[in-house]
N, C-alpha and C positions, 0 to 999 in steps of 0.2 A: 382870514378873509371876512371879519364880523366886523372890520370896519370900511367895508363895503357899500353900494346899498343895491341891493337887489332890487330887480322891476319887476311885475308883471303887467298882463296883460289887460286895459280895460274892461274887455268882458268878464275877466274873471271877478267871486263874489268879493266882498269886503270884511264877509264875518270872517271868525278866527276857523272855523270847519270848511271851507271855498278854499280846495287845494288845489292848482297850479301850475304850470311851470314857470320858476324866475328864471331869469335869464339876470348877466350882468358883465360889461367890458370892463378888460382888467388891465392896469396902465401896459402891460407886456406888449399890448394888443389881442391877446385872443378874449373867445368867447368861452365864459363860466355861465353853464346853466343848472337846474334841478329844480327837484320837485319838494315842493311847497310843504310837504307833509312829513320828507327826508330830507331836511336842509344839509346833514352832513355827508350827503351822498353828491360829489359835486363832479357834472362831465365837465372835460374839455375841449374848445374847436378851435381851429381859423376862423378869422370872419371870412372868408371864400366861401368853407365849408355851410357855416351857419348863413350866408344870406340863399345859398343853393338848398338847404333844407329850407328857408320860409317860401322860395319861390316854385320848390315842389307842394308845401302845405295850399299856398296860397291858389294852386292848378287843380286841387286836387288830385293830389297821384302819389301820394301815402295814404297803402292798404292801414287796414284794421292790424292792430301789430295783438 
C-alpha cells in the first residue's frame, strides 16, 4: 500500500509532528484510512460507510470518543 498516496486534510499542519488522519481510495473501491503517526495501522470501509461518517462529522454528531 506504499505506492499509494495518502491525503489529508487541509487543515491539518505540514510539519513532520501535525498528525492526522489520511484517508486514501483504493482501486477496489473501498476506503483506506489512518492515523498519520501509525501509518501501519490501516482501517477499512465502503464509501457508503465513509461518506455517512463525514456527514455525521460534518452535523456534528460524533461524541468525544
Amino acid at each position: 500500500m506504499t505506492d499509494r498516496i495518502w491525503q489529508k486534510s487541509s487543515f491539518s499542519g505540514t510539519g513532520i509532528s501535525d498528525n492526522c488522519l489520511e484517508v486514501m481510495a483504493a482501486p477496489t473501491g473501498q476506503v483506506h484510512f489512518r492515523e498519520s503517526d501509525r501509518p501501519g495501522e490501516i482501517l477499512t470501509t465502503t464509501p457508503a460507510r465513509w461518506a455517512a461518517f463525514l456527514r455525521r462529522i460534518k452535523a456534528d454528531e460524533v461524541g468525544a470518543l
